[in-house]
Backbone as a chain_set.jsonl record, in Angstrom:
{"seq": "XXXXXXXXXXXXXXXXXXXXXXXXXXXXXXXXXXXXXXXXXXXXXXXXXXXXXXXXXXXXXXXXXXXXXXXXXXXXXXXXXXXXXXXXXXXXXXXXXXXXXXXXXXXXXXXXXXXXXXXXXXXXXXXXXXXXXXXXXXXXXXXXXXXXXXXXX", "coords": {"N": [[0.817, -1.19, 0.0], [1.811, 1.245, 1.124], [3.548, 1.695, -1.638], [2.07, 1.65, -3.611], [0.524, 4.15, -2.573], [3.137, 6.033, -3.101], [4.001, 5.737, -5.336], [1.645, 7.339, -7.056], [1.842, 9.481, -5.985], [4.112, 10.304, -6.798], [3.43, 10.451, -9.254], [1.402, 12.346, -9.314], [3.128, 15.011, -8.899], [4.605, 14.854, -11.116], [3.11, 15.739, -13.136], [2.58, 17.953, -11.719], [4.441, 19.117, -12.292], [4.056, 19.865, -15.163], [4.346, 18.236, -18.105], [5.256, 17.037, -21.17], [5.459, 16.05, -24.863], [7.07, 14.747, -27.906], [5.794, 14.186, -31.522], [4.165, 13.647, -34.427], [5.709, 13.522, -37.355], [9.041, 14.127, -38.881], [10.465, 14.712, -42.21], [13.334, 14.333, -44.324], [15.715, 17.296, -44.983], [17.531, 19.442, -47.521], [19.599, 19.234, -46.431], [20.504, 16.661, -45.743], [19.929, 16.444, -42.66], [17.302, 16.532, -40.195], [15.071, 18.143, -38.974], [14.528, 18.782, -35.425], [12.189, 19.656, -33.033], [12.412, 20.442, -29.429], [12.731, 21.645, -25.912], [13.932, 23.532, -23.286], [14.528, 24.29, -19.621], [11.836, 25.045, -17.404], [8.748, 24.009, -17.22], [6.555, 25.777, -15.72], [5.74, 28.086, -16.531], [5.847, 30.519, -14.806], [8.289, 30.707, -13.742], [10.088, 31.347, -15.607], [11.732, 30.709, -17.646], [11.348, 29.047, -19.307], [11.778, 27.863, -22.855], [11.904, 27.443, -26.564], [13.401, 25.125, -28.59], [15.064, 24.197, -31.99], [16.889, 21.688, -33.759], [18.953, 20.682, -36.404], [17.838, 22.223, -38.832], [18.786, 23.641, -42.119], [21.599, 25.437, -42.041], [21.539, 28.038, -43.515], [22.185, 31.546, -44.506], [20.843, 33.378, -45.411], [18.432, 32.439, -45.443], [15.029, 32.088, -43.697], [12.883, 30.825, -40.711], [10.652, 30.165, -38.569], [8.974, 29.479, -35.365], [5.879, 27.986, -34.661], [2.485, 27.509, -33.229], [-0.336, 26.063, -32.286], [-3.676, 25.005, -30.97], [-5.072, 21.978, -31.736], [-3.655, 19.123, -32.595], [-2.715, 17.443, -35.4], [-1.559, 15.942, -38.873], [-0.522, 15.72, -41.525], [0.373, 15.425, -44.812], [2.761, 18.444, -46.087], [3.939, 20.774, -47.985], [7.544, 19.957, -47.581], [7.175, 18.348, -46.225], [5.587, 17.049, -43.076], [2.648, 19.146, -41.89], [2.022, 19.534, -38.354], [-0.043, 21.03, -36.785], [-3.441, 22.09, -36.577], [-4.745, 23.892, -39.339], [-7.069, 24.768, -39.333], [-9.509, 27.202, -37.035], [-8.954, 26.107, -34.173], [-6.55, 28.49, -35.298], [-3.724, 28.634, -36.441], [-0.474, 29.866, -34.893], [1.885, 32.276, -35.422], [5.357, 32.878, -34.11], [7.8, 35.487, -34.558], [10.075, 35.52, -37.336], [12.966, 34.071, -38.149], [16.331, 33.83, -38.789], [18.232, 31.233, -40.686], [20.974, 29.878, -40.368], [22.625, 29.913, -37.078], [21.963, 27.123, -38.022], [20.87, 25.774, -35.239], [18.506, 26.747, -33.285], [16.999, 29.335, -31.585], [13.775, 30.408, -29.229], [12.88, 32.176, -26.439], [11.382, 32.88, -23.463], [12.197, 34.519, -21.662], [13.06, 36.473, -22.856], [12.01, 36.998, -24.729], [9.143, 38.134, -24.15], [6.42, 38.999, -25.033], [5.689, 37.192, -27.072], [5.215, 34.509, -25.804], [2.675, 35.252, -24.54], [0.215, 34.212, -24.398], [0.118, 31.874, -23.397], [-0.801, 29.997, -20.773], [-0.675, 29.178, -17.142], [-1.479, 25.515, -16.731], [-2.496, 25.235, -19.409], [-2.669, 23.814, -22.582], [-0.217, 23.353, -25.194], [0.383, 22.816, -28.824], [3.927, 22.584, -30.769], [5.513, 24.061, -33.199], [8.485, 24.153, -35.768], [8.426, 26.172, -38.828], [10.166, 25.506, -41.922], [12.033, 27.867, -44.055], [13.521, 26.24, -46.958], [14.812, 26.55, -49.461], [17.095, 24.892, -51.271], [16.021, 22.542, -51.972], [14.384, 22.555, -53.446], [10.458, 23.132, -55.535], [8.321, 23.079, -53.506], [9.313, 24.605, -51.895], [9.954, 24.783, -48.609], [9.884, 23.285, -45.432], [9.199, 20.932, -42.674], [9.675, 20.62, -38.948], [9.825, 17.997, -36.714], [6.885, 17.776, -33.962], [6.184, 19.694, -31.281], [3.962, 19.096, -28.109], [3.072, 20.373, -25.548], [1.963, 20.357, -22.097], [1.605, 22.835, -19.659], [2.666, 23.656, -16.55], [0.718, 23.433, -13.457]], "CA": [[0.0, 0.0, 0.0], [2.824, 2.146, 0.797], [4.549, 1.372, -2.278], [1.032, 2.894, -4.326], [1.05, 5.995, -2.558], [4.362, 6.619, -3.184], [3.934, 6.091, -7.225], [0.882, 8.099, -6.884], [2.268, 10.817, -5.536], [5.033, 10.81, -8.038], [2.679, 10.756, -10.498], [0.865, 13.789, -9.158], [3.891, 15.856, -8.836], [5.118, 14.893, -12.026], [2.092, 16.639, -13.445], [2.327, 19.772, -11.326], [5.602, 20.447, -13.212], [4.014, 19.925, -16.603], [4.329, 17.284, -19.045], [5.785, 17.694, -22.641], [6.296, 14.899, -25.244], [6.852, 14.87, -29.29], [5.022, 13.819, -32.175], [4.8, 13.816, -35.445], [7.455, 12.689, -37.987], [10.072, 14.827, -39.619], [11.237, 14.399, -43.191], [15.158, 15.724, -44.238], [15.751, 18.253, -45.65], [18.295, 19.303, -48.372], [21.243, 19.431, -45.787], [20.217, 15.95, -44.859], [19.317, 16.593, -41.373], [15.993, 16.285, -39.803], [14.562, 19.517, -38.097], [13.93, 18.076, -34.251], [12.057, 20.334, -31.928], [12.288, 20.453, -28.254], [12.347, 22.742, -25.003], [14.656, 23.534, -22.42], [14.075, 25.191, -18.767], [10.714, 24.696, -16.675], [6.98, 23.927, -17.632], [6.301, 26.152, -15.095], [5.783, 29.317, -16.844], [6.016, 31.299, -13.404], [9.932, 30.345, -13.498], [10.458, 32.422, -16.463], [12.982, 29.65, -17.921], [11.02, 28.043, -20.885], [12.844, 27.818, -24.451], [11.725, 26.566, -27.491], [15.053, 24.864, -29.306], [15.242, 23.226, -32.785], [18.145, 21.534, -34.165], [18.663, 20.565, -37.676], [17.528, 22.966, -39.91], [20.172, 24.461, -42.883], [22.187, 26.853, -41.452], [21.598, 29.269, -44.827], [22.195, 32.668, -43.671], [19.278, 33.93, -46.292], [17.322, 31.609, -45.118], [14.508, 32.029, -42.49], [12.257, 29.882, -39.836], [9.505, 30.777, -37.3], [7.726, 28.117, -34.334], [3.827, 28.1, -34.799], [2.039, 27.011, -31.923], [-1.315, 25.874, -32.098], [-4.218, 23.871, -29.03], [-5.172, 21.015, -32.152], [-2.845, 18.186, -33.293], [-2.857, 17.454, -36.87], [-0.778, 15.32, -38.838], [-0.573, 16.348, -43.086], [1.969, 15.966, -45.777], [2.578, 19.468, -46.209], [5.652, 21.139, -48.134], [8.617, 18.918, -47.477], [7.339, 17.588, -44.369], [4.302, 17.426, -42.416], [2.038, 19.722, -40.689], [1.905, 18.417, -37.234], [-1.035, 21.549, -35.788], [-4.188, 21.604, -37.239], [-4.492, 25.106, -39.439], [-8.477, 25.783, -38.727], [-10.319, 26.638, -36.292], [-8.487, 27.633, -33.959], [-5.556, 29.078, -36.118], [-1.651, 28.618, -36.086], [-0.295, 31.274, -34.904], [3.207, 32.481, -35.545], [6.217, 33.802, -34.456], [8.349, 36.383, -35.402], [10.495, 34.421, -37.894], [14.315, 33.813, -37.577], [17.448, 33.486, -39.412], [18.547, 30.102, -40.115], [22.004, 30.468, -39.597], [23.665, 28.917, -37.578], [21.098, 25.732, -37.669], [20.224, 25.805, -34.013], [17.407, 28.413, -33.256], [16.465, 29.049, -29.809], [13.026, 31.654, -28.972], [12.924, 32.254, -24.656], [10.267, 33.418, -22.635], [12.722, 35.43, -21.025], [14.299, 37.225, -24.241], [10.694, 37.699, -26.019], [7.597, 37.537, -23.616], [5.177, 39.007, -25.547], [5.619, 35.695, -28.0], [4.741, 33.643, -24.124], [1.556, 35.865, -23.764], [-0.955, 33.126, -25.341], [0.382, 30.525, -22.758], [-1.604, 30.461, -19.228], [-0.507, 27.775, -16.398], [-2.034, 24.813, -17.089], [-2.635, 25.288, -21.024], [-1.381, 22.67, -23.556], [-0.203, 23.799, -26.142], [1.517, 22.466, -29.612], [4.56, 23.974, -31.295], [6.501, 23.485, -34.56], [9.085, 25.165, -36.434], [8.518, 25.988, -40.012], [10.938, 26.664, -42.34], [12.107, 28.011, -45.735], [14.62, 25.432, -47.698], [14.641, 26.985, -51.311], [17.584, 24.158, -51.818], [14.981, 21.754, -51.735], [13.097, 23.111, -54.844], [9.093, 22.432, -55.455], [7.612, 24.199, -52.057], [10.6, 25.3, -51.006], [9.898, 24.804, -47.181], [10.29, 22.179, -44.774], [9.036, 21.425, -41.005], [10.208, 20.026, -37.727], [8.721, 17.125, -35.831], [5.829, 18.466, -33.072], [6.522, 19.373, -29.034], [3.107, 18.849, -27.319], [3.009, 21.273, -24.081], [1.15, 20.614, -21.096], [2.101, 23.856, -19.311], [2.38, 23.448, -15.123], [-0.651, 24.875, -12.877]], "C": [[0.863, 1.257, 0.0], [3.632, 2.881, -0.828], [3.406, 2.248, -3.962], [1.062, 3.902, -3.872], [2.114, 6.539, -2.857], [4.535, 7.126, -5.035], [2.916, 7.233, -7.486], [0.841, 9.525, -6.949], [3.315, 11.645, -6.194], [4.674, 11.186, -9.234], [2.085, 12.101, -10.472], [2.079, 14.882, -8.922], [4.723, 16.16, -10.305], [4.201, 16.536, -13.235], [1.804, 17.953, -13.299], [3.568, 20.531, -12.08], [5.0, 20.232, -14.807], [4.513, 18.931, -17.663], [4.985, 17.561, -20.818], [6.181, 16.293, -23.174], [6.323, 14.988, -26.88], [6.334, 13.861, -29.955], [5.147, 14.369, -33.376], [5.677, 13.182, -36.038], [7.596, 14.135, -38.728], [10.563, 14.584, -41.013], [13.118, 15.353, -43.324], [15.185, 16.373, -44.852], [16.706, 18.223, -46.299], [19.64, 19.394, -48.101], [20.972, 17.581, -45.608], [19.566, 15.146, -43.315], [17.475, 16.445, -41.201], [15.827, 17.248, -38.856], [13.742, 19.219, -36.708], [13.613, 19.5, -33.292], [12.032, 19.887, -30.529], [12.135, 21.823, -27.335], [13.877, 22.747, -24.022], [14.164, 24.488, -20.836], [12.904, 24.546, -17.821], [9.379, 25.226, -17.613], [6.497, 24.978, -17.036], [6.562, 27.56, -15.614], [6.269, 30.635, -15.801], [7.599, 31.252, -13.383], [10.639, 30.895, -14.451], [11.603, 31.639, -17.238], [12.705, 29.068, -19.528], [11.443, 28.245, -21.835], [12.008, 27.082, -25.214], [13.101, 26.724, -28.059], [14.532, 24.324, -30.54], [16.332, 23.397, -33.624], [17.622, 21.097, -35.499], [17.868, 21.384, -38.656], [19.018, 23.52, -40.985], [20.408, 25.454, -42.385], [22.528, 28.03, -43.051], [21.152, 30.48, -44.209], [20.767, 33.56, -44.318], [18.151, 33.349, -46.168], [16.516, 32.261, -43.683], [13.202, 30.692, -42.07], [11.595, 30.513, -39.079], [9.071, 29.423, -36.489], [6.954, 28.734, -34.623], [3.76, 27.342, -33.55], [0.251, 26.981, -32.752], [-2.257, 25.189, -30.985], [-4.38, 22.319, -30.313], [-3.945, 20.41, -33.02], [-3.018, 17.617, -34.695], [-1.572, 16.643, -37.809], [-0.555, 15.276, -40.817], [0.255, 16.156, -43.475], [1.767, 17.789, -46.118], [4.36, 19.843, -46.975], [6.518, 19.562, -48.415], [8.566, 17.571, -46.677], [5.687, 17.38, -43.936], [3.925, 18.332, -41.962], [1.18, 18.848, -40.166], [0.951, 19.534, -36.09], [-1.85, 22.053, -37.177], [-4.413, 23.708, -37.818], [-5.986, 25.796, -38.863], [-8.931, 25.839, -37.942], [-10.101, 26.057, -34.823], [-7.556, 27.69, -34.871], [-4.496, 27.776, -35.757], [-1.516, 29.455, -35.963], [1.776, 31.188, -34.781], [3.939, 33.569, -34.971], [7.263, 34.294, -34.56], [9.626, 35.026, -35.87], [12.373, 35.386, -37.735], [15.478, 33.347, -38.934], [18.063, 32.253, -39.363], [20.093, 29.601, -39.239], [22.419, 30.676, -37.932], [23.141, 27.545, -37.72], [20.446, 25.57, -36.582], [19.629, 27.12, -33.715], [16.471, 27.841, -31.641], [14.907, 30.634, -29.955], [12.975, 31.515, -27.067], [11.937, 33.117, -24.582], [10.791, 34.707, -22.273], [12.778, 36.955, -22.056], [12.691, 37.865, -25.249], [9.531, 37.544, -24.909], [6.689, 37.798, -23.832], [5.153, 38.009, -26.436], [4.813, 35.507, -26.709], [3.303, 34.158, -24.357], [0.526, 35.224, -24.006], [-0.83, 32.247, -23.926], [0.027, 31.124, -20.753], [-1.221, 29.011, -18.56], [-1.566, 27.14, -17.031], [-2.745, 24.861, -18.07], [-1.823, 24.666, -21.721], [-1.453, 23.166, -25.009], [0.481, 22.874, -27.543], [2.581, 23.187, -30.397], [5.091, 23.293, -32.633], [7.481, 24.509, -35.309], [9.365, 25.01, -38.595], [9.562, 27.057, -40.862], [11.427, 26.533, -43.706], [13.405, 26.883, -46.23], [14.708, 25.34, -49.268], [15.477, 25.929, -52.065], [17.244, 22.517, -52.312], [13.985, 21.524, -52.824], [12.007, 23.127, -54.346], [8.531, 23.001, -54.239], [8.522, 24.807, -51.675], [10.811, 25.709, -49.164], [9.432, 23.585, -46.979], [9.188, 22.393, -43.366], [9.711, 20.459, -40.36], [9.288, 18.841, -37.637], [8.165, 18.357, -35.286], [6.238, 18.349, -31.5], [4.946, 19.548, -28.506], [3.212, 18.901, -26.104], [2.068, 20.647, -23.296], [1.803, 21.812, -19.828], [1.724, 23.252, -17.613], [1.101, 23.963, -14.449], [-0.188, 25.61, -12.216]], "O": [[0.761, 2.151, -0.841], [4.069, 4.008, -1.061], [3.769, 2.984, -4.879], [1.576, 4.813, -4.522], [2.065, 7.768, -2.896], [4.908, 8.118, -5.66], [3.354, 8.15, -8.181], [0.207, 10.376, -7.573], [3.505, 12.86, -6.257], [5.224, 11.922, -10.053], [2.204, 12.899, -11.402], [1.518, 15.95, -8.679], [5.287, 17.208, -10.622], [4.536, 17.612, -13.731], [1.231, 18.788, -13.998], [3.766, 21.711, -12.372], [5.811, 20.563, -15.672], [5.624, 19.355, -17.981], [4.909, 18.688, -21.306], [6.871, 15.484, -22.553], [5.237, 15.452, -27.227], [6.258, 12.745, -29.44], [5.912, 15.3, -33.626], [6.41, 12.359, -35.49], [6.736, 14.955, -39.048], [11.575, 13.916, -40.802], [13.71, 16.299, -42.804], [14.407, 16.117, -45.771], [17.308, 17.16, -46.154], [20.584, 19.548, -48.875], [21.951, 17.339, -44.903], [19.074, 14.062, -43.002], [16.662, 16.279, -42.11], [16.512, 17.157, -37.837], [12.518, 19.344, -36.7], [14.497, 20.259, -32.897], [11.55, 18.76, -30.412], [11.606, 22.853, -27.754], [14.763, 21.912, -24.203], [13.385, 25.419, -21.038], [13.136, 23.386, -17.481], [9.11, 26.21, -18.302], [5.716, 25.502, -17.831], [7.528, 28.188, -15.179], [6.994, 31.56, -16.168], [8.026, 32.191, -12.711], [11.852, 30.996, -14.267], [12.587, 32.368, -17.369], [13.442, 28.79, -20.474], [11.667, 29.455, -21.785], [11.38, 26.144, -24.724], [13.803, 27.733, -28.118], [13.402, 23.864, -30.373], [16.776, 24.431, -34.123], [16.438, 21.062, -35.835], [17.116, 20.681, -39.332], [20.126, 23.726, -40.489], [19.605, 26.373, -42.225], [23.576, 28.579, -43.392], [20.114, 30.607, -43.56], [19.93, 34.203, -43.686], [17.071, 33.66, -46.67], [17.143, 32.802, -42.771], [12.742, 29.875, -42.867], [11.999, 31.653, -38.847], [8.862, 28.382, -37.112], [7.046, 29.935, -34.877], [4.656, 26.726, -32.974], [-0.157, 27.779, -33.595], [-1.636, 24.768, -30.008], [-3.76, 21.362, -29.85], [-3.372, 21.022, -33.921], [-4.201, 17.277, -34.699], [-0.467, 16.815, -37.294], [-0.407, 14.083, -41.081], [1.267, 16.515, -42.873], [0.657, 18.265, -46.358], [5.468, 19.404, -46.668], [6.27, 18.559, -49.084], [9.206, 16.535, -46.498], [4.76, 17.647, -44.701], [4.835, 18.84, -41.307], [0.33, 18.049, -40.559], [0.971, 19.292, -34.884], [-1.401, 22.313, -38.294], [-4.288, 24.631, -37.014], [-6.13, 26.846, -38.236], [-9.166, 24.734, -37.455], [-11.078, 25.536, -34.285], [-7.643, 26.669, -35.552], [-4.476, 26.683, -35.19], [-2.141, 30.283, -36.626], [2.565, 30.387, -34.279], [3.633, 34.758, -35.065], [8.099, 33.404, -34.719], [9.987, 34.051, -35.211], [12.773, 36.512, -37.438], [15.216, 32.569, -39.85], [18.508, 31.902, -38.27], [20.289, 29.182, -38.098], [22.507, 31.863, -37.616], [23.992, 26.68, -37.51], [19.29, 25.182, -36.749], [20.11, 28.244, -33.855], [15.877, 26.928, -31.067], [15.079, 31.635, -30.651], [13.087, 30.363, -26.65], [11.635, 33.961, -25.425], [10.196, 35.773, -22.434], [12.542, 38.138, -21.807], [12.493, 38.769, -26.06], [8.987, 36.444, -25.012], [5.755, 37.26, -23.239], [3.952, 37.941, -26.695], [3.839, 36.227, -26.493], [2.547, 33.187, -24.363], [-0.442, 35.93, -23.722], [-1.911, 31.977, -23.402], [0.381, 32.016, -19.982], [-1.364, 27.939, -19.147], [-2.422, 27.716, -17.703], [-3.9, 24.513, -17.825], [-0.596, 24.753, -21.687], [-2.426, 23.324, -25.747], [1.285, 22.053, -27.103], [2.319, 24.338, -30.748], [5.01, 22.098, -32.919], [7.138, 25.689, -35.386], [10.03, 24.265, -39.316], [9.809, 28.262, -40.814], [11.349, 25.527, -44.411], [14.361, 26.953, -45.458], [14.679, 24.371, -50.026], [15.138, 25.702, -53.227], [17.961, 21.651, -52.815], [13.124, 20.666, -53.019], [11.894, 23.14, -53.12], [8.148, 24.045, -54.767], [8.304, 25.764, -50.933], [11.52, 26.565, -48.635], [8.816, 22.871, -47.77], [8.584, 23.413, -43.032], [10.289, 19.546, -40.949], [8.252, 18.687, -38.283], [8.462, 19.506, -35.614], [6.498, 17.381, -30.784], [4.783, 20.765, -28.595], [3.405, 17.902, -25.41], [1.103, 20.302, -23.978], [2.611, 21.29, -19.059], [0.734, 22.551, -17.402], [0.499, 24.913, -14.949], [-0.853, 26.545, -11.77]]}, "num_chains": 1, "name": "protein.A"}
């Protein structure tokens, strides 16, 4: 009995920091690579820490990228790649877009917080980063896999 409350309780704490897991698939792009999103920091919006990261994209200095965030999951050939949030109904919403250069592209809570201002404790959100790959031909843009937020309460 002990040995359930104890998981229990891990389980419920796990939860109070927020949850996060990916989804989606990725195709490569014309560097090879595969455009992987993640996070870094705390769920816990209140902690002022949260990051969106994604690696693999072409580091082409003329090139640019933006994360979208949307609340529905969605799963499309789109472009190069999939879209992995659903566009209608509610939206996608974007933002401000980014230089690819040097490949790794970070946005922070800290560093931008009117981006953050959508995101309320305990709100799940999805994110993705879409981006231009003109070396690619034919659409000439690519996307990431999907990070699937559950934000802390």
């Amino acid at each position: 009995m002990r040995t359930m409350f104890f998981i229990l309780s891990l389980m419920g704490s796990a939860a109070a920091q927020g949850t996060a897991y990916n989804y989606c698939q990725a195709t490569h792009n014309s560097f090879g690579t595969i455009a992987s999103i993640s996070y870094l920091g705390s769920l816990s919006l209140s902690s002022g820490t949260f990051e969106l990261t994604v690696t693999g994209c072409p580091p082409v200095p003329d090139s640019y990228g933006m994360f979208t965030f949307g609340q529905t999951q969605y799963n499309v050939p789109f472009g190069h790649g999939y879209l992995c949030i659903q566009p209608f109904t509610p939206a996608i919403f974007r933002m401000t877009p980014q230089h690819l250069f040097p490949g790794t592209l970070t946005k922070s809570i800290q560093s931008e917080p009117q981006e953050f201002a959508a995101f309320q404790p305990s709100s799940s959100w999805n994110f993705q980063f879409w981006y231009r790959n003109p070396a690619a031909g034919g659409p000439n843009f690519n996307l990431s896999d999907a990070l699937h937020v559950d934000f802390a309460p």
